[in-house]
Biopython code that builds the backbone (N, CA, C, O; Angstrom):
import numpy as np
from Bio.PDB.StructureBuilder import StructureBuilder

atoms = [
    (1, "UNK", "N", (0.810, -1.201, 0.000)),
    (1, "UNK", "CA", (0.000, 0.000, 0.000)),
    (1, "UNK", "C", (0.853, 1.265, 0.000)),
    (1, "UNK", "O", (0.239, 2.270, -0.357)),
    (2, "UNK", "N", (2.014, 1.416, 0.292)),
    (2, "UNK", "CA", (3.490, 2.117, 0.368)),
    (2, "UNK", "C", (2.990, 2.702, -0.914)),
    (2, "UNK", "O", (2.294, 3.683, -1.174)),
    (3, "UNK", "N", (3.645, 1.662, -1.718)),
    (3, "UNK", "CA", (3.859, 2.686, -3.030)),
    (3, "UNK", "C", (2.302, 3.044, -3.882)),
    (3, "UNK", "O", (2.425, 3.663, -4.939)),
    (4, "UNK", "N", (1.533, 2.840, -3.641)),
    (4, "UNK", "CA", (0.146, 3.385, -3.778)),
    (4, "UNK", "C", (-0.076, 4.798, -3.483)),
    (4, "UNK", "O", (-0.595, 5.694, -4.149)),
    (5, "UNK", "N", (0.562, 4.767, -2.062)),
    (5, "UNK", "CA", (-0.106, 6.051, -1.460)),
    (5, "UNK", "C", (1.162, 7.277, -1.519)),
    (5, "UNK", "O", (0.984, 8.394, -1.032)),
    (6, "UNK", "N", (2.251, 6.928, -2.090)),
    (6, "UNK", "CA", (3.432, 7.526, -2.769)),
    (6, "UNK", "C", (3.129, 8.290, -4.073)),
    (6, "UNK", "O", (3.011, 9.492, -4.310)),
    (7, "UNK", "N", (3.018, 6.879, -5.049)),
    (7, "UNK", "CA", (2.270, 7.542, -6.282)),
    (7, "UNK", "C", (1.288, 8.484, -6.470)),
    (7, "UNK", "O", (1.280, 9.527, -7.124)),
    (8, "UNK", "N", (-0.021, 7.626, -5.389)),
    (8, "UNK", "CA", (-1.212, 8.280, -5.651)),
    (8, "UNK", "C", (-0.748, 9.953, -5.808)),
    (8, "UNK", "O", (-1.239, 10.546, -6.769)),
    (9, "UNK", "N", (0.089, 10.648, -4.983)),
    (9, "UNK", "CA", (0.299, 11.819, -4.819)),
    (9, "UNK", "C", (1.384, 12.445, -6.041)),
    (9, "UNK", "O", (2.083, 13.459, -6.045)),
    (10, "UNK", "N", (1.251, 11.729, -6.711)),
    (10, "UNK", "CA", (2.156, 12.053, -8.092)),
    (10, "UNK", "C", (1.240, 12.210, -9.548)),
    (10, "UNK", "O", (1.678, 12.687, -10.594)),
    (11, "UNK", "N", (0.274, 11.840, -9.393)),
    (11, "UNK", "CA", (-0.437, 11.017, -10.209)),
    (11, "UNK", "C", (-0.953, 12.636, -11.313)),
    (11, "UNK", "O", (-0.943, 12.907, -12.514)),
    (12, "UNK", "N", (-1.218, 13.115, -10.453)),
    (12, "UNK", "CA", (-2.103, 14.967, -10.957)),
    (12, "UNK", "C", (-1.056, 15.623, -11.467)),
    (12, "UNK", "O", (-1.481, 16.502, -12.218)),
    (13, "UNK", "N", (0.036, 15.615, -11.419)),
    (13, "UNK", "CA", (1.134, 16.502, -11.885)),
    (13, "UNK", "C", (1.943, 15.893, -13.526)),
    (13, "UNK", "O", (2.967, 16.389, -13.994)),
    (14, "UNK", "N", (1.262, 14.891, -14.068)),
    (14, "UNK", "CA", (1.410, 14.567, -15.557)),
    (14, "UNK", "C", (0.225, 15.183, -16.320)),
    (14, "UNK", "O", (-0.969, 15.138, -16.022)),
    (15, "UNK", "N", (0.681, 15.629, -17.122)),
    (15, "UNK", "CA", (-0.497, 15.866, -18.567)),
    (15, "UNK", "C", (-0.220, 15.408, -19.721)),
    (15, "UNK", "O", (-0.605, 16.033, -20.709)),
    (16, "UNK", "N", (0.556, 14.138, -19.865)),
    (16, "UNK", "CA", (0.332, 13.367, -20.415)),
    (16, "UNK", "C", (-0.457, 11.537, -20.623)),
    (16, "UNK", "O", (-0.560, 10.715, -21.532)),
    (17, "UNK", "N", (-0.893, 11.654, -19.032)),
    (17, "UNK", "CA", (-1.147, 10.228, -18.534)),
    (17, "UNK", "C", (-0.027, 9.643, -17.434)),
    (17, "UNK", "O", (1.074, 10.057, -17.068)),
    (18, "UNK", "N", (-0.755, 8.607, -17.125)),
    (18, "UNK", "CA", (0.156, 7.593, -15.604)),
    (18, "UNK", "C", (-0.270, 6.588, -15.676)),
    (18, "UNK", "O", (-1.356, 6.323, -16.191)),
    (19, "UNK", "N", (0.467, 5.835, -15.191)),
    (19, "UNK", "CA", (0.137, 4.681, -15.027)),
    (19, "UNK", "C", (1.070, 4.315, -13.550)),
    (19, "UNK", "O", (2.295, 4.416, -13.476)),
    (20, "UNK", "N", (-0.127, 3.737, -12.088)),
    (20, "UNK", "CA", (0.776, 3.165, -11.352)),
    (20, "UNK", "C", (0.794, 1.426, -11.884)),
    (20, "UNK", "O", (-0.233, 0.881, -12.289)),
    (21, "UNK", "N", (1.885, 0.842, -11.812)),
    (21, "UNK", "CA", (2.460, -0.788, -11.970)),
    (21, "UNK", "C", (2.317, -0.988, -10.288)),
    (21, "UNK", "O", (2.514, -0.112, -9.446)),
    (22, "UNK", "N", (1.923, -2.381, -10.050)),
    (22, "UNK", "CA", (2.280, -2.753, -8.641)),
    (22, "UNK", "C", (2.934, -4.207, -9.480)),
    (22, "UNK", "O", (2.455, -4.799, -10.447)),
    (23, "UNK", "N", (4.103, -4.477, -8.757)),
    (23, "UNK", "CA", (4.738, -5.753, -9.149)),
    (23, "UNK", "C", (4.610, -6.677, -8.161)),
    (23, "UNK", "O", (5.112, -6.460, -7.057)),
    (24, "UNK", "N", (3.849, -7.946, -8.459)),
    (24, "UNK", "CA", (3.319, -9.115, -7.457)),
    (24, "UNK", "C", (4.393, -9.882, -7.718)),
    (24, "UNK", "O", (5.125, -9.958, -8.705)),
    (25, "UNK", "N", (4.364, -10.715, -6.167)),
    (25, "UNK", "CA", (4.916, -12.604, -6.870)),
    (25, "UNK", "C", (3.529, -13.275, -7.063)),
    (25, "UNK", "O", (2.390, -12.838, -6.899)),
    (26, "UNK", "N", (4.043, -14.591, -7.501)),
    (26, "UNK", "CA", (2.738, -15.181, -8.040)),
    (26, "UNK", "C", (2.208, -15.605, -6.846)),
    (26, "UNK", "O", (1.150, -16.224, -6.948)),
    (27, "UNK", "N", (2.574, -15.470, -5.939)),
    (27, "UNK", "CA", (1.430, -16.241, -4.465)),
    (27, "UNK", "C", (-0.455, -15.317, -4.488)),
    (27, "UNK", "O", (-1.529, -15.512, -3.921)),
    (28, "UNK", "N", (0.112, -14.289, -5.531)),
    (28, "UNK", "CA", (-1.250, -13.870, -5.374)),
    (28, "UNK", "C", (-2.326, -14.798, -5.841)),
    (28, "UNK", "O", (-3.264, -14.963, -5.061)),
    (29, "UNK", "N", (-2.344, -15.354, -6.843)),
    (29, "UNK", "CA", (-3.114, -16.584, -7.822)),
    (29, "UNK", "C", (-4.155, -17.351, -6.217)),
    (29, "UNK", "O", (-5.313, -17.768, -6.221)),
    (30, "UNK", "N", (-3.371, -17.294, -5.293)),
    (30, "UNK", "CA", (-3.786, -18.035, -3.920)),
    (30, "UNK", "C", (-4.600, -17.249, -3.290)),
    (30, "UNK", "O", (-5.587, -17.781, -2.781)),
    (31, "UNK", "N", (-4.421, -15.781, -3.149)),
    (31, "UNK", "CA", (-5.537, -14.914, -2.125)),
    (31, "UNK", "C", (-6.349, -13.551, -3.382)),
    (31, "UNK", "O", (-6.173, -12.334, -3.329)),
    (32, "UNK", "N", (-6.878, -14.032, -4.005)),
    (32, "UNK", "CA", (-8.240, -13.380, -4.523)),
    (32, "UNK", "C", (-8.602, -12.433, -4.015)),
    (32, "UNK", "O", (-8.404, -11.376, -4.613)),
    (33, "UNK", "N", (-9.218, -12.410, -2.831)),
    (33, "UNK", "CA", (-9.555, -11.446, -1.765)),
    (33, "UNK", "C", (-8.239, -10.206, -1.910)),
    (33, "UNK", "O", (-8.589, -9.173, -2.481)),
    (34, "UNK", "N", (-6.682, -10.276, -1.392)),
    (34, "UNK", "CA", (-6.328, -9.842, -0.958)),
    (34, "UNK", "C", (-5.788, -8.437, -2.082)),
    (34, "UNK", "O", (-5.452, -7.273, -1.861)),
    (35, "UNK", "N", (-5.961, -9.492, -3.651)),
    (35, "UNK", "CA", (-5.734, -8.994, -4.670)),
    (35, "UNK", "C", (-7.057, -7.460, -4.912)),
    (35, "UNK", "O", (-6.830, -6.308, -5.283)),
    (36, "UNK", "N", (-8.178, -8.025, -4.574)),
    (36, "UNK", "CA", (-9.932, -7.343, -4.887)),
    (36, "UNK", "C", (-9.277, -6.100, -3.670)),
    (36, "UNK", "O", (-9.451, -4.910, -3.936)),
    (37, "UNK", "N", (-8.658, -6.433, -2.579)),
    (37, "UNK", "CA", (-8.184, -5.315, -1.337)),
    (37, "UNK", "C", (-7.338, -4.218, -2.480)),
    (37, "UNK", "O", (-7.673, -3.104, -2.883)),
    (38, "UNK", "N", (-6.378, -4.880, -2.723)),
    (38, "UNK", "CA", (-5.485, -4.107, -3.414)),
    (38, "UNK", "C", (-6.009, -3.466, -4.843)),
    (38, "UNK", "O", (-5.232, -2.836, -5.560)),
    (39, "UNK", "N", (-6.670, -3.568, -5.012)),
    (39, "UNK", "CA", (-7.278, -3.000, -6.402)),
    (39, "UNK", "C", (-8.044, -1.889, -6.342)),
    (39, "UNK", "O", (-7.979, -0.895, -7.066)),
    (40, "UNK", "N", (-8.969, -2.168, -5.201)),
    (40, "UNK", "CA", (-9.971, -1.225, -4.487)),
    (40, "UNK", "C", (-9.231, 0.129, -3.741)),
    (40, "UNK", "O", (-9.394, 1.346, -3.825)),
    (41, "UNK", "N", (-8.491, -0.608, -3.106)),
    (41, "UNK", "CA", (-7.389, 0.779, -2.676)),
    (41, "UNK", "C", (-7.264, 1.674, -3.834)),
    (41, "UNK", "O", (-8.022, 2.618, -4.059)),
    (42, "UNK", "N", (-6.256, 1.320, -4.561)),
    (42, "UNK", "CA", (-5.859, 2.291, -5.711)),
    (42, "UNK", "C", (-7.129, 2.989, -5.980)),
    (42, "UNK", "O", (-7.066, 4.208, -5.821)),
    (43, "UNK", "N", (-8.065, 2.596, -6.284)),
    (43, "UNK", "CA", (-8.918, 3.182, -6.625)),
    (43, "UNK", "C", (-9.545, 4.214, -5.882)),
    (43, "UNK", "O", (-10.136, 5.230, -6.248)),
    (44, "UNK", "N", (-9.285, 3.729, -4.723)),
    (44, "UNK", "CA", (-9.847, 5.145, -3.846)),
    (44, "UNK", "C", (-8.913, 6.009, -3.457)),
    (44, "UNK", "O", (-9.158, 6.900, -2.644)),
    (45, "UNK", "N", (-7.767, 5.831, -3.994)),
    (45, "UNK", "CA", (-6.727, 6.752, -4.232)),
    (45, "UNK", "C", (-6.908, 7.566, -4.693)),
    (45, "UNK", "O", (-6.500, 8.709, -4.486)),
    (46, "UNK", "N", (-7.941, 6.938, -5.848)),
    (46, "UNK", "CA", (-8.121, 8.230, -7.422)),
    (46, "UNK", "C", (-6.769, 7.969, -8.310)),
    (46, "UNK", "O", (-6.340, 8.906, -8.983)),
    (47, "UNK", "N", (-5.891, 6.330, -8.323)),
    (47, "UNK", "CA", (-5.000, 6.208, -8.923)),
    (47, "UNK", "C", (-5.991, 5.942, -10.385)),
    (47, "UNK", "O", (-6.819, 5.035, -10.471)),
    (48, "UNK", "N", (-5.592, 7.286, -11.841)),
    (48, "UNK", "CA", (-6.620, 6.936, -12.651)),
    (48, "UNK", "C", (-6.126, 5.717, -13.511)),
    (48, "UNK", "O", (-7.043, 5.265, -14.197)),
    (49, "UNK", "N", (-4.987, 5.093, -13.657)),
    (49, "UNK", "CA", (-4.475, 4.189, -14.428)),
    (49, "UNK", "C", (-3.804, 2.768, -13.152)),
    (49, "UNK", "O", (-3.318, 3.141, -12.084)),
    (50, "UNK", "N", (-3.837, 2.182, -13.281)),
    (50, "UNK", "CA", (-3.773, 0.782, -12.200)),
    (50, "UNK", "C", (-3.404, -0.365, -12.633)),
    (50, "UNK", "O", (-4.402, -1.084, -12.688)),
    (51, "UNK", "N", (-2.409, -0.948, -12.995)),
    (51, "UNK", "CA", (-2.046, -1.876, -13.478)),
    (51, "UNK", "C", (-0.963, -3.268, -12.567)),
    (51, "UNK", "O", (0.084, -2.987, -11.984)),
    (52, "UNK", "N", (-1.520, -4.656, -12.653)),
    (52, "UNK", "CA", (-0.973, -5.705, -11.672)),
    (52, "UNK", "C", (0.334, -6.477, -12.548)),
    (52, "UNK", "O", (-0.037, -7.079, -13.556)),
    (53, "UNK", "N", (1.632, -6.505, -12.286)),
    (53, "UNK", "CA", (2.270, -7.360, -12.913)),
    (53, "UNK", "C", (2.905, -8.660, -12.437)),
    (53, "UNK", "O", (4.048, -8.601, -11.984)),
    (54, "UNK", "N", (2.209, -9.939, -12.502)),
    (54, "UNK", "CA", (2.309, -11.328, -12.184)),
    (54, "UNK", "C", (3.054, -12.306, -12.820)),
    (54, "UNK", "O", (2.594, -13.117, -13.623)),
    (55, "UNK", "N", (4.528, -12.206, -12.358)),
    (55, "UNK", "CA", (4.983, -13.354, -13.191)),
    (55, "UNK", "C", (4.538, -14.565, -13.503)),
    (55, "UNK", "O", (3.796, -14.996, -12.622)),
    (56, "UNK", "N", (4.745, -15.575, -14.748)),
    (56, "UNK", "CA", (3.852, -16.372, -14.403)),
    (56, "UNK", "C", (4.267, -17.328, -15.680)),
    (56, "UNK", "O", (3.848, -17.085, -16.812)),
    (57, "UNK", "N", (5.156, -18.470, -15.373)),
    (57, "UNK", "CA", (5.909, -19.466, -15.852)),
    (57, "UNK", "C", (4.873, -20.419, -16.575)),
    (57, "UNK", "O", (3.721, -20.373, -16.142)),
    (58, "UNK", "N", (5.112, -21.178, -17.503)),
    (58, "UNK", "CA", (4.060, -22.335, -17.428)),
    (58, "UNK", "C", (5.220, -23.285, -18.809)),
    (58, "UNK", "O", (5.650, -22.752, -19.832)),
    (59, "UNK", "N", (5.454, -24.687, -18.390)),
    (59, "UNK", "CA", (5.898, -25.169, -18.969)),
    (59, "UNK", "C", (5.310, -26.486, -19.758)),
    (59, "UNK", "O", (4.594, -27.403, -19.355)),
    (60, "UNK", "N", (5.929, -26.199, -21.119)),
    (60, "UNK", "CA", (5.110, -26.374, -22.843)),
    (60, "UNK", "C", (5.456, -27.706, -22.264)),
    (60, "UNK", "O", (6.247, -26.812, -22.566)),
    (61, "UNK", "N", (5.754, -29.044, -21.688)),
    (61, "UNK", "CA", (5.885, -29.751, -21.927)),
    (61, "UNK", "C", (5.154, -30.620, -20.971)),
    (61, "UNK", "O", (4.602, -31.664, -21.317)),
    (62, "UNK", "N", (5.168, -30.130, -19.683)),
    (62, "UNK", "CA", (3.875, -31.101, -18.408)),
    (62, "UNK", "C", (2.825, -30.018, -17.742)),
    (62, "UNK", "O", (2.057, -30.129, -16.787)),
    (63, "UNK", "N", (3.138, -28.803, -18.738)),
    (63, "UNK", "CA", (2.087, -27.889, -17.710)),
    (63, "UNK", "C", (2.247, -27.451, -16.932)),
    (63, "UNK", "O", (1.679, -26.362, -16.848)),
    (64, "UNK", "N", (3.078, -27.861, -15.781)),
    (64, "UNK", "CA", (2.918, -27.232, -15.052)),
    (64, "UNK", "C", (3.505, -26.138, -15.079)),
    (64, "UNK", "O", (4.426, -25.910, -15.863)),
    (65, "UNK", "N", (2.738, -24.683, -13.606)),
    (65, "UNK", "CA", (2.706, -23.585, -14.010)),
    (65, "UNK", "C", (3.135, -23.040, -12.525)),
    (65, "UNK", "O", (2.612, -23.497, -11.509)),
    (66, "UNK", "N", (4.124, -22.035, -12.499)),
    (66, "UNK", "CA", (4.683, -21.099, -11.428)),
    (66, "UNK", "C", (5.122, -20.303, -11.476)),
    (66, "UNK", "O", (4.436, -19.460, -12.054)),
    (67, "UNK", "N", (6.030, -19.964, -11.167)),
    (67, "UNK", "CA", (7.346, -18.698, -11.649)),
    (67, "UNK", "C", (8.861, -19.452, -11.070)),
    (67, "UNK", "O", (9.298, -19.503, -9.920)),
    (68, "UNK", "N", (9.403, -19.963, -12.278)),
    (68, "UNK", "CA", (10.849, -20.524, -12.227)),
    (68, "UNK", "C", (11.829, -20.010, -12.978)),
    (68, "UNK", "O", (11.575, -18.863, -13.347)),
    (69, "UNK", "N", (12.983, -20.488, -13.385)),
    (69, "UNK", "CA", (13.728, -19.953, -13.978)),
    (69, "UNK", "C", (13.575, -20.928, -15.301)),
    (69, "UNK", "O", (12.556, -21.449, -15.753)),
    (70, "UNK", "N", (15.136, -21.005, -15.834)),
    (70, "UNK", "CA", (15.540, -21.880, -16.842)),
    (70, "UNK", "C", (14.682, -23.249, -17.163)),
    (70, "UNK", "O", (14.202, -23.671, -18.215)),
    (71, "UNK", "N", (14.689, -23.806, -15.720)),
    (71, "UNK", "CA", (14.164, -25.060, -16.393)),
    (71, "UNK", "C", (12.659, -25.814, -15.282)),
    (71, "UNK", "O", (12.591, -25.507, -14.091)),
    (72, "UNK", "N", (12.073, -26.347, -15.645)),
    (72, "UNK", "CA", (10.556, -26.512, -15.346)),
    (72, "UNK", "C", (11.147, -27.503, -13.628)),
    (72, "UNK", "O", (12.112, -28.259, -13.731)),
    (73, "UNK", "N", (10.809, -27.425, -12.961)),
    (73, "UNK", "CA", (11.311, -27.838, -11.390)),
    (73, "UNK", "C", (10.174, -29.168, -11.564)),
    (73, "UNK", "O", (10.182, -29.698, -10.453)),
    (74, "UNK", "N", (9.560, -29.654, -12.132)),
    (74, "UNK", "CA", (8.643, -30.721, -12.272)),
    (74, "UNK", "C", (9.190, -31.533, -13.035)),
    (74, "UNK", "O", (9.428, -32.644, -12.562)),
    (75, "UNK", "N", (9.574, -31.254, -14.471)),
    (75, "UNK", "CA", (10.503, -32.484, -15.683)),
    (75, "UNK", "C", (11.544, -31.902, -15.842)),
    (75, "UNK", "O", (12.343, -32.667, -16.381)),
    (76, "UNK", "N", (11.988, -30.886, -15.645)),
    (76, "UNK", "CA", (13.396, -30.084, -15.978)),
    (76, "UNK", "C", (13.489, -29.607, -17.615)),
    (76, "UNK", "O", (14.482, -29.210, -18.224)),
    (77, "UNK", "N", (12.021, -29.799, -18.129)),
    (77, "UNK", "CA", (12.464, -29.343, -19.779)),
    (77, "UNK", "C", (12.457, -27.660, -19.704)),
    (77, "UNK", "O", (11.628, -26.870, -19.255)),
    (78, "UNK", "N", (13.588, -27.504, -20.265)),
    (78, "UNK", "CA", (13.594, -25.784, -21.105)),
    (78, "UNK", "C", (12.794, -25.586, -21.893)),
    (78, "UNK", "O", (13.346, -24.944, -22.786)),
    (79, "UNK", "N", (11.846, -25.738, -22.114)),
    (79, "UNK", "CA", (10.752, -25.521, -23.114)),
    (79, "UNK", "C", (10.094, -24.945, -22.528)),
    (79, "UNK", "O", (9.000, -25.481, -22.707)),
    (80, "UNK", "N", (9.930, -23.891, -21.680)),
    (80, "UNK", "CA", (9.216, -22.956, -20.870)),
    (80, "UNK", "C", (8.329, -21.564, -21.767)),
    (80, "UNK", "O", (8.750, -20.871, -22.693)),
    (81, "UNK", "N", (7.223, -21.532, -21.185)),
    (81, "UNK", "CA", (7.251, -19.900, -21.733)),
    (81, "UNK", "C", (6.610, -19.024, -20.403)),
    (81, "UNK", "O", (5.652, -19.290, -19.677)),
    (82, "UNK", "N", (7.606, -17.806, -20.405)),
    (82, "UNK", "CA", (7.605, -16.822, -19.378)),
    (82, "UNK", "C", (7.172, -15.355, -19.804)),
    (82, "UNK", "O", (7.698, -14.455, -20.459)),
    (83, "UNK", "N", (5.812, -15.552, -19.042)),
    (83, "UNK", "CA", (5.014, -14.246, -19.300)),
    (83, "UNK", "C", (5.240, -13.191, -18.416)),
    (83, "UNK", "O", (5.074, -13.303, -17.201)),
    (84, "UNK", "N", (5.710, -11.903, -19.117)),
    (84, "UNK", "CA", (6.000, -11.068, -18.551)),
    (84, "UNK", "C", (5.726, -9.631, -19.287)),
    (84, "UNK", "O", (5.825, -9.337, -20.478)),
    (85, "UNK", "N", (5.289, -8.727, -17.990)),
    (85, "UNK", "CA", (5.313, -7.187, -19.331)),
    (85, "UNK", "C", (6.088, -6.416, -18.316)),
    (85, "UNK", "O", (6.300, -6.427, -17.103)),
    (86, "UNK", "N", (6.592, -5.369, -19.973)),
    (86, "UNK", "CA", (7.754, -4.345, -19.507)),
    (86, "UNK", "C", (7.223, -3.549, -20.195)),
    (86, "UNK", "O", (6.428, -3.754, -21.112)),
    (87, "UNK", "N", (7.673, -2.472, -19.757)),
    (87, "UNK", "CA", (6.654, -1.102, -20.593)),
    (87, "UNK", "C", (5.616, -1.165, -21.442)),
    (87, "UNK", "O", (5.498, -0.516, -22.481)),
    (88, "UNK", "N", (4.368, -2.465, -20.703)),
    (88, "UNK", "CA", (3.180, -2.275, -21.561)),
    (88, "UNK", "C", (3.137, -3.251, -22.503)),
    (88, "UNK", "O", (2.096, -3.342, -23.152)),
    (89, "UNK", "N", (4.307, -4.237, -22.798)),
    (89, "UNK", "CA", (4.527, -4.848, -23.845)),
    (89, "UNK", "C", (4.372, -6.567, -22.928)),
    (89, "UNK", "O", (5.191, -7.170, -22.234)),
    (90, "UNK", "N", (3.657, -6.739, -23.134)),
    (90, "UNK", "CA", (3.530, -8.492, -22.792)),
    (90, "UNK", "C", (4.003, -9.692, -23.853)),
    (90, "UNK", "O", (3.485, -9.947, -24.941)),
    (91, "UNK", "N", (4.805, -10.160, -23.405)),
    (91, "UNK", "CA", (5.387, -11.353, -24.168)),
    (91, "UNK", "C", (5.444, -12.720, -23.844)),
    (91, "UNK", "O", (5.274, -12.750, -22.626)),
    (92, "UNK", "N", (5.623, -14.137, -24.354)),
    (92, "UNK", "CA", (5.652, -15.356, -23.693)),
    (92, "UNK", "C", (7.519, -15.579, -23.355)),
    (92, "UNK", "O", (7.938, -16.579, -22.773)),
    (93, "UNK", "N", (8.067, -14.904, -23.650)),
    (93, "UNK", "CA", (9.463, -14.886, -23.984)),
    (93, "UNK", "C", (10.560, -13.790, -23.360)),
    (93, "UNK", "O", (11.518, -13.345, -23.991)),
    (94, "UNK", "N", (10.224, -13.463, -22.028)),
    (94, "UNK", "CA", (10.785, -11.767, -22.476)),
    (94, "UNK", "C", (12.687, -12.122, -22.222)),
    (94, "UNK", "O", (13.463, -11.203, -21.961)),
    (95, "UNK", "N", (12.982, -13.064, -22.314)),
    (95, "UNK", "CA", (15.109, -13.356, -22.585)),
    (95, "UNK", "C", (14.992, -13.277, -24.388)),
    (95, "UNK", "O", (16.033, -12.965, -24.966)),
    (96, "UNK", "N", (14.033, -13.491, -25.048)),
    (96, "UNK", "CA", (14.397, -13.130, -26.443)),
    (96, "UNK", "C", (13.290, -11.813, -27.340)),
    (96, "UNK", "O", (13.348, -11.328, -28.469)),
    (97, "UNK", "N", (12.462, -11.632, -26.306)),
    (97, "UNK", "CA", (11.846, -10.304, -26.925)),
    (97, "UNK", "C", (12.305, -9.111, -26.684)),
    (97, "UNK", "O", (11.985, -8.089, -27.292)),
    (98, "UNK", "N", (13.350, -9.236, -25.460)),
    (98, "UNK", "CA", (13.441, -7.706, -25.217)),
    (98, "UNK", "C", (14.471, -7.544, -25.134)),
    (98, "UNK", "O", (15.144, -8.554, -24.930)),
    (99, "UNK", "N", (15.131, -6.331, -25.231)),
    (99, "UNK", "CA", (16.641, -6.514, -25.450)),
    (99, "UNK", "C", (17.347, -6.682, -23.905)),
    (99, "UNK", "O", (16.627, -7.040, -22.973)),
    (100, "UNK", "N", (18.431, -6.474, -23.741)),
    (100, "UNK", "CA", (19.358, -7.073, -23.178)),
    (100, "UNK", "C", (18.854, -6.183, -21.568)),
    (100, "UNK", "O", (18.868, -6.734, -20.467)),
    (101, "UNK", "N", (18.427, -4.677, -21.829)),
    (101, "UNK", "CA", (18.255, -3.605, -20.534)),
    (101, "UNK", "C", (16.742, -4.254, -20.176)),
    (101, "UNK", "O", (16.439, -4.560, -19.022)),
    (102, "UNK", "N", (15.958, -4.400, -21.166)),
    (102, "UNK", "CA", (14.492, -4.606, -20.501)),
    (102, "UNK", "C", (14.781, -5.750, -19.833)),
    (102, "UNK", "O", (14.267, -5.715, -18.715)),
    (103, "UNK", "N", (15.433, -6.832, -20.055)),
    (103, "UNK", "CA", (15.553, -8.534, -19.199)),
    (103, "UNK", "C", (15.946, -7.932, -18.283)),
    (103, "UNK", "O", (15.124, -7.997, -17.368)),
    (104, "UNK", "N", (17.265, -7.048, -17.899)),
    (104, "UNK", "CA", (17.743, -6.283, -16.824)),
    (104, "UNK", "C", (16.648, -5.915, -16.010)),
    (104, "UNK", "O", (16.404, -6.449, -14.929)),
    (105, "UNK", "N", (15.900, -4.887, -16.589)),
    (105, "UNK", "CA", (14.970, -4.589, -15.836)),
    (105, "UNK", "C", (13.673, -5.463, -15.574)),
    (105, "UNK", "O", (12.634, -4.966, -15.140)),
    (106, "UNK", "N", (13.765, -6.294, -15.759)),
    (106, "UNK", "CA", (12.509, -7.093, -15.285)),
    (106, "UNK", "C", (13.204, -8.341, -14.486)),
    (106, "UNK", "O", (12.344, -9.138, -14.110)),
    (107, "UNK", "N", (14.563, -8.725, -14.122)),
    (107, "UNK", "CA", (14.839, -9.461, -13.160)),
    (107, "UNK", "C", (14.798, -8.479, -11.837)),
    (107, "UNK", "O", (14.221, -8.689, -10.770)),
    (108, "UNK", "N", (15.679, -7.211, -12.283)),
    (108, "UNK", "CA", (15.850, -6.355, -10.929)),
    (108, "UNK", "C", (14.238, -5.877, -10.348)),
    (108, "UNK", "O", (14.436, -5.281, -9.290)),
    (109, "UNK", "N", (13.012, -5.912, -10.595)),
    (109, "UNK", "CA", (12.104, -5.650, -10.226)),
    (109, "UNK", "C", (11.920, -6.416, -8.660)),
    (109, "UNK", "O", (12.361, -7.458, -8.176)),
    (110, "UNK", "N", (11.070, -5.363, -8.183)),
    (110, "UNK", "CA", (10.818, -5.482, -6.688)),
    (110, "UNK", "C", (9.732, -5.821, -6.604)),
    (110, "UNK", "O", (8.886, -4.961, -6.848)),
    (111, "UNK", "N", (9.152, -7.531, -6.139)),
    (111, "UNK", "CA", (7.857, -8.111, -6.254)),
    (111, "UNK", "C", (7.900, -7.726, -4.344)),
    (111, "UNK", "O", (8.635, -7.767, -3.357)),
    (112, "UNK", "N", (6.367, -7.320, -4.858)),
    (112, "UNK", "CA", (5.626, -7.335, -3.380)),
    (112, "UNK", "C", (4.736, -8.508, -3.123)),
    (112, "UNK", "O", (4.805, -9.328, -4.038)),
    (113, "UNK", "N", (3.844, -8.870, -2.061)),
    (113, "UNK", "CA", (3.595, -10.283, -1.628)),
    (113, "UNK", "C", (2.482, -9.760, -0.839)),
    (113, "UNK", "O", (2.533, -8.639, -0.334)),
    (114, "UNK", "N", (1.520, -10.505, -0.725)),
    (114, "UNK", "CA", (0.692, -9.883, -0.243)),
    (114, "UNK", "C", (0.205, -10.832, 0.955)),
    (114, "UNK", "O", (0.609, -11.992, 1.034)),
    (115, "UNK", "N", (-0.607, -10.324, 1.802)),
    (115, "UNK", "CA", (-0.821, -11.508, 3.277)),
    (115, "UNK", "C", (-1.694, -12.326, 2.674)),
    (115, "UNK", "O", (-2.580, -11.963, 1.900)),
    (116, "UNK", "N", (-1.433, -13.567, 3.056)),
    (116, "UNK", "CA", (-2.018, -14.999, 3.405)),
    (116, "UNK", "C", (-3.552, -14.659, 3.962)),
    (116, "UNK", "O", (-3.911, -13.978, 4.922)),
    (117, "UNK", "N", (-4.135, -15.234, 3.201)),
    (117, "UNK", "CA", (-5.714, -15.830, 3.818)),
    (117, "UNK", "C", (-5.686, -16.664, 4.906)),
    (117, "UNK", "O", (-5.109, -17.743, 4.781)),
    (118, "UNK", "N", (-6.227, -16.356, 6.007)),
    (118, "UNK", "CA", (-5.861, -17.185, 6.920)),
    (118, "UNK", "C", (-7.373, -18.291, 6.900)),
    (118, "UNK", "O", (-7.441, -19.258, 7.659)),
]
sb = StructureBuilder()
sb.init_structure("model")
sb.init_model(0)
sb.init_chain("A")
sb.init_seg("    ")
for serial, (resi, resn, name, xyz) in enumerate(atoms, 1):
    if name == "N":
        sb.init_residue(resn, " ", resi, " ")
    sb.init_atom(name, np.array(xyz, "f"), 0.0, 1.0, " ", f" {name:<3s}", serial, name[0])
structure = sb.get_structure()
């Protein structure tokens, strides 16, 4: 909620548009609720642009689906595809869609986590 209520106060001083990004890990997929919390906030921020970014792995060969690296932690095939957006641009691929600074910048990103449903 930090950087919500940071932004929110930035948000009026563009005249060209904004957009706040909140960067998740994927544990959100698990609390629904906590995600509908966080959405609703912004909004009563008056954040006018709001956008969630969820890494989110899924591998072409048994399915299964998380956020890993190189190779699938279930069969170990590299045949992965890794969904990710960077400036707006969503890809299944982003180590060969984007150049060398955007991969930069989308490992160094700061995922926030949100509380557990108890």
């Amino acid at each position: 909620f930090e950087k919500i209520d940071i932004e929110s106060q930035l948000t009026g001083y563009s005249n060209a548009g904004c957009i706040v990004y909140c960067e998740l890990d994927n544990t959100v997929k698990h609390n629904i609720n906590a995600l509908e919390t966080l959405v609703n906030y912004a909004m009563d921020k008056d954040i006018p642009y709001f956008a969630i970014n969820v890494p989110n792995d899924t591998c072409l060969e048994c399915g299964y689906c998380d956020e890993f690296n190189d190779n699938c932690p279930e069969c170990g095939s590299s045949h992965i595809q890794q969904l990710r957006r960077v400036t707006g641009y969503l890809t299944g691929n982003y180590t060969t869609a984007f150049n060398l600074g955007k991969q930069q910048e989308t490992r160094m990103r700061t995922k926030h986590g949100l509380i557990k449903e108890e």
